[in-house]
VEXVEXTI-754808 format. One record per residue: residue number from 1; x, y, z of N, C-alpha, C, O, CB in turn. Coordinates in steps of 0.02 Angstrom, whole numbers. Last residue first. Glycine has a CB too. Example, Ala and Ser with C-alpha at 12.3 -4.5 7.8 and 13.67 -1.06 7.14 Angstrom:
! residues 2
2; 642; -112; 354; 684; -53; 357; 645; 2; 394; 670; 57; 402; 704; -30; 286
1; 660; -284; 390; 615; -225; 390; 660; -165; 390; 712; -166; 423; 565; -224; 452
//
This chain:
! residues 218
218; 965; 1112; -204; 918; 1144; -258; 908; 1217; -241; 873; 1253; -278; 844; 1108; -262
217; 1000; 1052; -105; 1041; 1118; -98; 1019; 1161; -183; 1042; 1211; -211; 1146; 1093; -86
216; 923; 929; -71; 934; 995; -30; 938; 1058; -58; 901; 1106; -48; 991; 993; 4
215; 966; 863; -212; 883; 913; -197; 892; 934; -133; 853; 981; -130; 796; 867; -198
214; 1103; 843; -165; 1082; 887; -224; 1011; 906; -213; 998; 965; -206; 1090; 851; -295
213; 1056; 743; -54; 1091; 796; -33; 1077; 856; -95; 1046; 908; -81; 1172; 772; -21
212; 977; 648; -155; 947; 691; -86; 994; 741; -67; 966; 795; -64; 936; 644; -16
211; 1105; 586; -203; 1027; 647; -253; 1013; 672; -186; 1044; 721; -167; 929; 600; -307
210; 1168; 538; -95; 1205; 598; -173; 1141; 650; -181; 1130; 710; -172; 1219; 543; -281
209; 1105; 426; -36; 1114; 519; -17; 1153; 558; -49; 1171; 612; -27; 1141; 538; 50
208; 1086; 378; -161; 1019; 390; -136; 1048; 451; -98; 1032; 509; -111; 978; 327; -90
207; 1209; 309; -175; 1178; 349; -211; 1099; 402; -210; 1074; 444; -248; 1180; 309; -249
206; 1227; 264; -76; 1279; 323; -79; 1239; 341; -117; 1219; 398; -104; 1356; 323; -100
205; 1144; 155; -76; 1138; 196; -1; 1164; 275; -25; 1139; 328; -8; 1202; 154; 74
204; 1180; 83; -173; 1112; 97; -189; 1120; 177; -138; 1107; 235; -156; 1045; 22; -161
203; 1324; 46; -107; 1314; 73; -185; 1227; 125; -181; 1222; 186; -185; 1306; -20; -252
202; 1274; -57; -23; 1298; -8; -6; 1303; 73; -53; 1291; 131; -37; 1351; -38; 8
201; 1185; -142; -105; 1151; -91; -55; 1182; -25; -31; 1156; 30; -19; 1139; -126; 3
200; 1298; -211; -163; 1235; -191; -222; 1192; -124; -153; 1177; -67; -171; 1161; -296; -253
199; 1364; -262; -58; 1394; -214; -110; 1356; -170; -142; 1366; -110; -150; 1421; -245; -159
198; 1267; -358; -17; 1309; -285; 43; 1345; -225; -13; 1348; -164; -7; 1402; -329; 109
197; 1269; -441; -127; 1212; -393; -104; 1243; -349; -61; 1240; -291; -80; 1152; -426; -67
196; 1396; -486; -137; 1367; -455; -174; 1324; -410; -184; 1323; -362; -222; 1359; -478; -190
195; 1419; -534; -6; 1447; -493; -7; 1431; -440; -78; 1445; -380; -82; 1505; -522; 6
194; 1320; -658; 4; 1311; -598; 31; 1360; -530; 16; 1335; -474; 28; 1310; -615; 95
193; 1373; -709; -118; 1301; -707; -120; 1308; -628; -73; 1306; -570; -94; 1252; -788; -80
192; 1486; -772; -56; 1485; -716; -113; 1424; -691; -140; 1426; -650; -186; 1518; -739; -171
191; 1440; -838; 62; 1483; -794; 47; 1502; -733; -14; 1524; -675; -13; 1517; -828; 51
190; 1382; -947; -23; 1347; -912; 20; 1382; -858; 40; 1344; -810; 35; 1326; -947; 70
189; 1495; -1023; -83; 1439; -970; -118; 1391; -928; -89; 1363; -883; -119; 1398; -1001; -155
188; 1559; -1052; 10; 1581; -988; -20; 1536; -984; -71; 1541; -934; -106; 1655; -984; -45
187; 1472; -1121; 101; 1507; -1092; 116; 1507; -1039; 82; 1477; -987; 97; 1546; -1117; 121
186; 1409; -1252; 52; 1455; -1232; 7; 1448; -1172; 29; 1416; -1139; -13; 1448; -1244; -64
185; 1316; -1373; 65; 1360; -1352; 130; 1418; -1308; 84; 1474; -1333; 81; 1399; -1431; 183
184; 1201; -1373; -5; 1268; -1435; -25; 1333; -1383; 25; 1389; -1367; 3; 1293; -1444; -152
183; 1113; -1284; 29; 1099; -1363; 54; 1163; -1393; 26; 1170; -1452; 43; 1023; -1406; 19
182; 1154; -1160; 61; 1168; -1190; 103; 1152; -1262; 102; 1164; -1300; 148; 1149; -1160; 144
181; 1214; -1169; -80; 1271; -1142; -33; 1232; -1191; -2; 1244; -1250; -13; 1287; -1058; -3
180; 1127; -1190; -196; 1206; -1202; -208; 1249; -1179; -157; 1309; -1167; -168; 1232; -1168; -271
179; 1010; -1144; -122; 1016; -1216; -165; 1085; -1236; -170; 1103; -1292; -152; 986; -1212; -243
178; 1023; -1017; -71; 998; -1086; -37; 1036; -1136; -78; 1088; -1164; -61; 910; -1100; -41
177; 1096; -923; -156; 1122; -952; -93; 1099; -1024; -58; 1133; -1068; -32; 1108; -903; -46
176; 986; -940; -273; 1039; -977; -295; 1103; -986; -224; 1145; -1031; -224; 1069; -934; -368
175; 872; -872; -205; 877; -943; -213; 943; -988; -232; 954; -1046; -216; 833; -955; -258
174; 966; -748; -199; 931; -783; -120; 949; -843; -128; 995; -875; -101; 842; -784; -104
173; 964; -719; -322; 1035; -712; -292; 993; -774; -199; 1009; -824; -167; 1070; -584; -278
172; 841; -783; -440; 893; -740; -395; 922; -776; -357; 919; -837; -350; 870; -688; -353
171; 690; -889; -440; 748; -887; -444; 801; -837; -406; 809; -846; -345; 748; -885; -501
170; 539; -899; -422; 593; -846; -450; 660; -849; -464; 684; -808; -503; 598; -802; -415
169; 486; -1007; -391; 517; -1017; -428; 529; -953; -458; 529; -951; -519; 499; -1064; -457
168; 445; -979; -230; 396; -989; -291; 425; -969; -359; 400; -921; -388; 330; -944; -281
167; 556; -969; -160; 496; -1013; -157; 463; -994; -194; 416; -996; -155; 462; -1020; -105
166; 640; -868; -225; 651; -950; -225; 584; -985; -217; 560; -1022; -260; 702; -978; -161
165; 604; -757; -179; 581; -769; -245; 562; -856; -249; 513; -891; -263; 644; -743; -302
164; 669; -704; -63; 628; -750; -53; 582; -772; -110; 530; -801; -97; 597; -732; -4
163; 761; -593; -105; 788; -658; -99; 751; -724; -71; 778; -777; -59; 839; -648; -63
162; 675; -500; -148; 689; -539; -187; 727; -608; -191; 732; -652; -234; 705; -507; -214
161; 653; -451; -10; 603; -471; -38; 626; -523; -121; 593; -572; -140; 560; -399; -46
160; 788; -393; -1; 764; -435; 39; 716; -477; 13; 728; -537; 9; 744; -407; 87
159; 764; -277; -128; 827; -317; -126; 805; -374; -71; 799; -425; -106; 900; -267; -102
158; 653; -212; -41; 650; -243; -112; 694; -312; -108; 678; -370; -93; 684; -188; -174
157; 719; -150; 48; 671; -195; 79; 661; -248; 16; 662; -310; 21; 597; -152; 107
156; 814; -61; -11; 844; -133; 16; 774; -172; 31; 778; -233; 23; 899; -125; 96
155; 725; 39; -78; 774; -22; -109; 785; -82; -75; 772; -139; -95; 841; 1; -118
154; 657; 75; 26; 627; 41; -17; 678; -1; -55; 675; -63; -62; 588; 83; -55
153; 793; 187; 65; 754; 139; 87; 706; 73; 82; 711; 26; 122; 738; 161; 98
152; 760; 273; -69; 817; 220; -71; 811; 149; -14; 818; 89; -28; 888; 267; -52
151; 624; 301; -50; 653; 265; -83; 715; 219; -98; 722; 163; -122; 649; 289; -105
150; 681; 375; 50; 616; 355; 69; 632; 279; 29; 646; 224; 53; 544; 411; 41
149; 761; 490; -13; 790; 420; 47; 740; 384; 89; 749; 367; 147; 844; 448; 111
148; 683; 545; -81; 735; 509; -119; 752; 449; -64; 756; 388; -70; 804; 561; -142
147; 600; 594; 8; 562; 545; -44; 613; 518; -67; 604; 459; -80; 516; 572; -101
146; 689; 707; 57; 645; 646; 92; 625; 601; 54; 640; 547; 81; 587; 664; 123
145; 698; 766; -63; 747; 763; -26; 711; 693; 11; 711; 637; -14; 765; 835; 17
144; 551; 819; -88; 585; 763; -133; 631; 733; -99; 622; 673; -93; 617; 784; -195
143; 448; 901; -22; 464; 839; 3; 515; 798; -36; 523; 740; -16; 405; 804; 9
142; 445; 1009; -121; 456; 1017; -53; 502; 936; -16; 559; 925; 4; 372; 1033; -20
141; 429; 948; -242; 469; 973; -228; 493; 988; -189; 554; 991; -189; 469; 993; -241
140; 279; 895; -199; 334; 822; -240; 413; 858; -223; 457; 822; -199; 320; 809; -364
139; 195; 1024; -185; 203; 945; -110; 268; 904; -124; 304; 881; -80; 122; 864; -115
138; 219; 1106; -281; 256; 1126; -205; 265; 1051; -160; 309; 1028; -124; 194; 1189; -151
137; 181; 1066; -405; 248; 1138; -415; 275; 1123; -331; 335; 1127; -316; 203; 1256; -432
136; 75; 963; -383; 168; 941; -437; 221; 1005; -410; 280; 999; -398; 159; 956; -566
135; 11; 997; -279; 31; 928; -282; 102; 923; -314; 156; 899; -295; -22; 887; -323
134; -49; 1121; -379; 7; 1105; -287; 31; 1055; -273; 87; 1062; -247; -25; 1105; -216
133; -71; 1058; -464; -31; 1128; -462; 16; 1117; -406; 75; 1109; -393; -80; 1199; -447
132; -187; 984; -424; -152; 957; -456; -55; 1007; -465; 1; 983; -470; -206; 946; -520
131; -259; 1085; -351; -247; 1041; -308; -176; 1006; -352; -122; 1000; -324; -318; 994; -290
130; -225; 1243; -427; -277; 1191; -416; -224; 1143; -365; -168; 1158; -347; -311; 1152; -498
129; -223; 1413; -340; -172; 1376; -368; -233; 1286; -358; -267; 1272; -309; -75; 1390; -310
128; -248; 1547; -282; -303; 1504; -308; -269; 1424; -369; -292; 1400; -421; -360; 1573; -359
127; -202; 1595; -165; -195; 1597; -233; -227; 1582; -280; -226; 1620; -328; -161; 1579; -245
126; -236; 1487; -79; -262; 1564; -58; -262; 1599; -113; -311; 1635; -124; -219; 1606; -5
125; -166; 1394; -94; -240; 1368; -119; -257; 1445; -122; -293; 1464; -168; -296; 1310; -60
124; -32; 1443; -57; -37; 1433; -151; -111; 1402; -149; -126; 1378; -204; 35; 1364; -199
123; -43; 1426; 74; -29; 1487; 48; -47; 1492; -53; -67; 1535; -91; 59; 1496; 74
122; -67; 1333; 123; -128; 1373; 140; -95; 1427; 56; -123; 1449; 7; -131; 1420; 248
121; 59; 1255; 94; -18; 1248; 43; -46; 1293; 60; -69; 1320; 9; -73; 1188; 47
120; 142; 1335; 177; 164; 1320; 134; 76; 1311; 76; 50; 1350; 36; 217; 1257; 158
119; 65; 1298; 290; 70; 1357; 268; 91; 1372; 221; 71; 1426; 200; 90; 1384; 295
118; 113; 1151; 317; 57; 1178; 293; 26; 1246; 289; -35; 1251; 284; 23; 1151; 318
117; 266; 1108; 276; 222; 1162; 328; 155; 1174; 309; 151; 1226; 276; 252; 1236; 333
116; 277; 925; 289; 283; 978; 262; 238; 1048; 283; 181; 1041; 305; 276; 959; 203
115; 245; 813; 344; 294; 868; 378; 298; 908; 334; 348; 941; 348; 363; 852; 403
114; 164; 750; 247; 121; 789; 297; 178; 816; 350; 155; 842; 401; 58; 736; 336
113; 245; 710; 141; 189; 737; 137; 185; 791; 196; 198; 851; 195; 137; 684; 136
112; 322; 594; 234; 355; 661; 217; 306; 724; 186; 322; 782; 200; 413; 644; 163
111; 194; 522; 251; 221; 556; 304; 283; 599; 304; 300; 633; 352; 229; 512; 346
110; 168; 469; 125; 140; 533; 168; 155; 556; 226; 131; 606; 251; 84; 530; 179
109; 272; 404; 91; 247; 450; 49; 222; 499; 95; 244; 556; 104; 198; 425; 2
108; 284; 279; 182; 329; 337; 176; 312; 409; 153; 329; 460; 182; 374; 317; 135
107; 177; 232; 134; 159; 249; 206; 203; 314; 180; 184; 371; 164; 185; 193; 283
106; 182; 183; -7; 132; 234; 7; 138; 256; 66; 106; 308; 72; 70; 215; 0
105; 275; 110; 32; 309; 158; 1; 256; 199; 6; 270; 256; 25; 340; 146; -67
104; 213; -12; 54; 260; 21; 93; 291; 71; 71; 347; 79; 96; 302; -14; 112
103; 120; -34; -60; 98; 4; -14; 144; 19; 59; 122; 51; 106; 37; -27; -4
102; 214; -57; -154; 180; 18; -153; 184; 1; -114; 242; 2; -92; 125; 53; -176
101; 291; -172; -131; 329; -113; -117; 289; -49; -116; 310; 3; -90; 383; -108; -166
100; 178; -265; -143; 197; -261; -63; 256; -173; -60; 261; -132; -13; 258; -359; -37
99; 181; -252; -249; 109; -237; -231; 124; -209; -165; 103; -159; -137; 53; -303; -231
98; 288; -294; -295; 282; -233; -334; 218; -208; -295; 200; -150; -305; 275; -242; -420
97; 290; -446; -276; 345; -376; -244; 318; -304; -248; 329; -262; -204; 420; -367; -292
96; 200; -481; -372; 187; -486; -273; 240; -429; -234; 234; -389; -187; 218; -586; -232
95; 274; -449; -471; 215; -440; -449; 185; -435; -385; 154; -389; -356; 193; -474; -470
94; 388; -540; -460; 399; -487; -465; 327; -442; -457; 338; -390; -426; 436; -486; -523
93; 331; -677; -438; 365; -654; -383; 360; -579; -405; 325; -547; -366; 441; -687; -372
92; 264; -683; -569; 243; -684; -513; 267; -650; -471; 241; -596; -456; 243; -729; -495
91; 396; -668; -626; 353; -626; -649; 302; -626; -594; 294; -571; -566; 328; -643; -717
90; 487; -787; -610; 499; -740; -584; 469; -664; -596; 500; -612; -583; 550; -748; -589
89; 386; -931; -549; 410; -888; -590; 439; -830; -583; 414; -805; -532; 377; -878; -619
88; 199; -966; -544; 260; -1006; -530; 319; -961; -582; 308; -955; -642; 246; -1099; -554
87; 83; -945; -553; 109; -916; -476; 185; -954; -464; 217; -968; -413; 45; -943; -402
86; -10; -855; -697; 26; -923; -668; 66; -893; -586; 74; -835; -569; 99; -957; -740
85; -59; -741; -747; -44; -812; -775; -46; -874; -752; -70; -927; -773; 4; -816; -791
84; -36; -634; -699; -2; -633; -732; -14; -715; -768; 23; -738; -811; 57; -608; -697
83; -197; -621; -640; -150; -559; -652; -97; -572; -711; -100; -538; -763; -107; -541; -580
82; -235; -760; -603; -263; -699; -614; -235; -646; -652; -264; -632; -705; -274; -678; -563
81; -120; -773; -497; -149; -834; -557; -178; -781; -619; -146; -766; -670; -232; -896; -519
80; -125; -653; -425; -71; -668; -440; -81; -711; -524; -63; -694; -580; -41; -708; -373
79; -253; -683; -343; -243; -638; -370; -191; -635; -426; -214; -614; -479; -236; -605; -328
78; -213; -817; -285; -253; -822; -332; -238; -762; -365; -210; -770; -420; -319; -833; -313
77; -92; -781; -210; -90; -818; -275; -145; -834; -307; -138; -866; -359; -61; -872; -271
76; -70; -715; -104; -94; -687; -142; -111; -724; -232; -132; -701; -285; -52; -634; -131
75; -3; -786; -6; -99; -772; -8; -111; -759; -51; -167; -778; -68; -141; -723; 27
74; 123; -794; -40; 84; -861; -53; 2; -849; -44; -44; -885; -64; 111; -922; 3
73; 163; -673; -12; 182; -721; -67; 128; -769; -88; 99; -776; -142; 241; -763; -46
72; 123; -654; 116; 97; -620; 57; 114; -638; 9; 77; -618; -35; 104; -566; 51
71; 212; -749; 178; 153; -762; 177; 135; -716; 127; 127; -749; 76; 122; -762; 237
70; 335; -655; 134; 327; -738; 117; 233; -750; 110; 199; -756; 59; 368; -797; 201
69; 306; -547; 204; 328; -526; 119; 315; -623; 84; 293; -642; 30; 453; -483; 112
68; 197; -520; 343; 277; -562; 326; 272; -560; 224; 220; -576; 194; 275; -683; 373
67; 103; -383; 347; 113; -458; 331; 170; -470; 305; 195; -442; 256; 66; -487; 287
66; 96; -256; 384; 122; -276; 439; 135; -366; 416; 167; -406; 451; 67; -255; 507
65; 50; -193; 243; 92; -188; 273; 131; -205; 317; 190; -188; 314; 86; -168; 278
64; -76; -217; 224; -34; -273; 172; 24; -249; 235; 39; -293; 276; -14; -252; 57
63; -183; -155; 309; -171; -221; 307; -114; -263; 298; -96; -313; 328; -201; -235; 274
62; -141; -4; 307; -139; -25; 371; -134; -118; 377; -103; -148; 420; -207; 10; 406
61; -166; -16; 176; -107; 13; 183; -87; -25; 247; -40; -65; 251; -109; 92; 186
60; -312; -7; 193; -283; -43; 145; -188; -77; 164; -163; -133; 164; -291; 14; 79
59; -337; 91; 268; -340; 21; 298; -315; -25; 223; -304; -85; 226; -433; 0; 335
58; -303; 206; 190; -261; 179; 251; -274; 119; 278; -231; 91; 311; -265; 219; 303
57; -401; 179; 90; -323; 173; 77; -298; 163; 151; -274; 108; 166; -285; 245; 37
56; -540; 195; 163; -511; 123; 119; -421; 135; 102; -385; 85; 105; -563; 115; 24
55; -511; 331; 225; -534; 262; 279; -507; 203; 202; -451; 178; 202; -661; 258; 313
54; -516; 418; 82; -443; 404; 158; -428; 335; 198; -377; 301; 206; -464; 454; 236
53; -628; 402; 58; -554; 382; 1; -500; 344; 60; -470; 292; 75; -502; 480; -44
52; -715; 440; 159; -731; 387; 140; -665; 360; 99; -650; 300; 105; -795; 394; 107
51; -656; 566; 181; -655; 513; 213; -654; 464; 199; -607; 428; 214; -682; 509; 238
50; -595; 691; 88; -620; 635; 79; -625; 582; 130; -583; 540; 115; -592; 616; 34
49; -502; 822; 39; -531; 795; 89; -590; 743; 94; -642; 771; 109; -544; 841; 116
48; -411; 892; -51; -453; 845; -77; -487; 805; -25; -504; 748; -43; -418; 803; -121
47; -323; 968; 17; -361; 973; -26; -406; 950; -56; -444; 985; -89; -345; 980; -47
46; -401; 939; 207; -324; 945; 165; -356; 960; 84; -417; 964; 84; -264; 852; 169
45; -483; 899; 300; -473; 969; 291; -401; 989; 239; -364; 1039; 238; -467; 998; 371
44; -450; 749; 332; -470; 804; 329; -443; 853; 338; -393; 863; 372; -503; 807; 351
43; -349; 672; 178; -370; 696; 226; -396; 720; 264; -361; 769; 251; -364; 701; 232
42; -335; 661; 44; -381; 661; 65; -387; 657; 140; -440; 633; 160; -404; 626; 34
41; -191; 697; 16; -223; 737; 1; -318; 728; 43; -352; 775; 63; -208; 733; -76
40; -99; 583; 72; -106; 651; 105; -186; 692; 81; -228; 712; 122; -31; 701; 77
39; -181; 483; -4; -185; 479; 80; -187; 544; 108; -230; 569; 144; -122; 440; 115
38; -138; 504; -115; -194; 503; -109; -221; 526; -29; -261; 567; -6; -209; 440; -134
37; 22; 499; -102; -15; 562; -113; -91; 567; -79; -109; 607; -37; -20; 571; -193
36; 14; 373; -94; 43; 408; -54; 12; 494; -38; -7; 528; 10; 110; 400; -81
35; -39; 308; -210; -64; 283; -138; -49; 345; -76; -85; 360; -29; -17; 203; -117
34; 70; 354; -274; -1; 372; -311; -51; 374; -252; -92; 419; -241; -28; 311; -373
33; 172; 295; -225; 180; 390; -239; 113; 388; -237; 88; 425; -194; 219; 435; -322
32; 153; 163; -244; 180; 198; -180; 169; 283; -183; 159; 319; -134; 265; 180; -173
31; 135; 146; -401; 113; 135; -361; 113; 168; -266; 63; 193; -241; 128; 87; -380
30; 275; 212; -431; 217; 226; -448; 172; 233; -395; 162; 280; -357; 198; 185; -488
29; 353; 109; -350; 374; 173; -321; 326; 219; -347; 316; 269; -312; 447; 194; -338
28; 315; -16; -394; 308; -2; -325; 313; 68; -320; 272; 92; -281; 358; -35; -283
27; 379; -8; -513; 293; -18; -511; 292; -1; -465; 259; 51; -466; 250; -79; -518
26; 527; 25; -488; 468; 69; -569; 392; 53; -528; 354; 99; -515; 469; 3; -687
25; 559; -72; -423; 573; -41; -391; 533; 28; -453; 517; 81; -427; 652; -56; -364
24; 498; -194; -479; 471; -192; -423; 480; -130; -407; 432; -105; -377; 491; -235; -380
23; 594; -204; -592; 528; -172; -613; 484; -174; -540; 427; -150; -547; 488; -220; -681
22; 719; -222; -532; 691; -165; -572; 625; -156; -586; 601; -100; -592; 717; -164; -628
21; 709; -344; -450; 720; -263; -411; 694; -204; -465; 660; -155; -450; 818; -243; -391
20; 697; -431; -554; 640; -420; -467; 640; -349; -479; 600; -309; -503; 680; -445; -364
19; 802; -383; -642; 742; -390; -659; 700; -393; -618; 650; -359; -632; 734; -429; -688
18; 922; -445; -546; 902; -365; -569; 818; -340; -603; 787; -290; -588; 962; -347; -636
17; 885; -549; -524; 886; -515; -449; 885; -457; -494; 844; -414; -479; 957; -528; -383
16; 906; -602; -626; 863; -619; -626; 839; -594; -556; 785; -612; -531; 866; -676; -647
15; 1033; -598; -667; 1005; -576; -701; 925; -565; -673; 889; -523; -699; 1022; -610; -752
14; 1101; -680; -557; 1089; -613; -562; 1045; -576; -599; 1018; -526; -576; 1133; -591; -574
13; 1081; -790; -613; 1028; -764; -532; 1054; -712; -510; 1041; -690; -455; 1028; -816; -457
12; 1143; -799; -706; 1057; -806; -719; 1033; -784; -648; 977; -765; -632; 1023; -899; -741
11; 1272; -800; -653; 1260; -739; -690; 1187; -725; -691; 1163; -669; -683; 1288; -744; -760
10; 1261; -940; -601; 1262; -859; -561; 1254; -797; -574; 1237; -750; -537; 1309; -843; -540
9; 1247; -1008; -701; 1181; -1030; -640; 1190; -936; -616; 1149; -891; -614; 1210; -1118; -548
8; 1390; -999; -753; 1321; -965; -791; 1253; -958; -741; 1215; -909; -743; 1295; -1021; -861
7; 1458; -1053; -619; 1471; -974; -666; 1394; -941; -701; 1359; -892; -688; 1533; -995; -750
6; 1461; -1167; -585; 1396; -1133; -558; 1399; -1062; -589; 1354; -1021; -586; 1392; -1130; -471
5; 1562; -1254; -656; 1480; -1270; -633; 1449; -1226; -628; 1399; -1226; -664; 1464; -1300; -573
4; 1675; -1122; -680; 1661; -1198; -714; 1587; -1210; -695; 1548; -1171; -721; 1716; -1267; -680
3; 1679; -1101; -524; 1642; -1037; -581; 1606; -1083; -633; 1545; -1090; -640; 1711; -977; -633
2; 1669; -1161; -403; 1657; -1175; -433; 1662; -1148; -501; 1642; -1190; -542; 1626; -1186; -410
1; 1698; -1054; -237; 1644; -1073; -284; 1675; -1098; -349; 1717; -1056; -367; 1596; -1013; -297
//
């Protein structure tokens, strides 16, 4: 690669792969917990038992979820227009990320949620401990270990999701492979593209089972 030509282009599509990932990986993981929780809790016969809550989040959940991260790119652009402004950008993109990372992060959520023993809750409602009580002192603590590599998980899907920014003028590490690797047949930028990201994940991976191993042995 070039550094001379494409040095600064590379630093900006980094800069600009950290900014996706960061605030996708803050809004999504909100978002995702909040969705997540909800689901467990309204379940039946769980604390907050709610059908009617339950039936709209899981089909919510059940929708965005199985759609290609591209096409949800591009459906969502009125919403998007709406929201931030405009559908051209790397605020857009970061938006559409952030919608698509809850509600894959809401699945995760509850299904470490709901391995958890439910004797465990019988036991602190019997107490008379509130829903909110149980939620923060036993469901978030019980399950964290899991939630960390739920999340870290979430990372890479992110990290993926950002390398399809390009089409709708995000920019990052993706777009700057297309444009300066594969359409001017340039190899080694496509090369250092990927080895950057394999780096950036591998990194994310260790760190994710660091904390999770430490909230084990809490």
């Amino acid at each position: 690669m070039d550094w001379n030509r494409l040095g600064d282009t590379f630093l900006l599509a980094v800069q600009q792969t950290l900014y996706m990932v960061g605030w996708t990986m803050l809004a999504g993981g909100i978002l995702g917990l909040a969705i997540g929780i909800g689901l467990y809790v309204t379940r039946r016969g769980n604390l907050l038992s709610n059908r009617g809550v339950f039936a709209v989040l899981n089909l919510a959940v059940n929708i965005v979820r199985p759609i290609p991260f591209l096409i949800f790119l591009v459906a969502i652009g009125p919403l998007t227009l709406n929201v931030v402004g405009t559908t051209i950008g790397t605020e857009p993109a970061t938006f559409a990320m952030s919608l698509m990372a809850g509600f894959v992060f809401a699945r995760l959520v509850e299904q470490n949620l709901v391995a958890i023993d439910p004797g465990v809750v019988e036991a602190a409602r019997a107490m008379g401990a509130s829903p909110w009580r149980i939620i923060r002192t036993i469901l978030i603590p019980e399950a964290l270990a899991p939630l960390i590599l739920g999340y870290t998980f979430l990372f890479v899907g992110v990290l993926d999701m950002s390398a399809m920014a390009g089409y709708v003028g995000g920019g990052g590490l993706g777009d700057f492979a297309i444009v300066y690797g594969y359409r001017q047949y340039d190899w080694g930028v496509t090369a250092i593209v990927v080895v950057v990201m394999v780096v950036v994940v591998q990194l994310a991976q260790w760190l994710g089972n660091t904390l999770a191993r430490v909230a084990l042995r809490r």
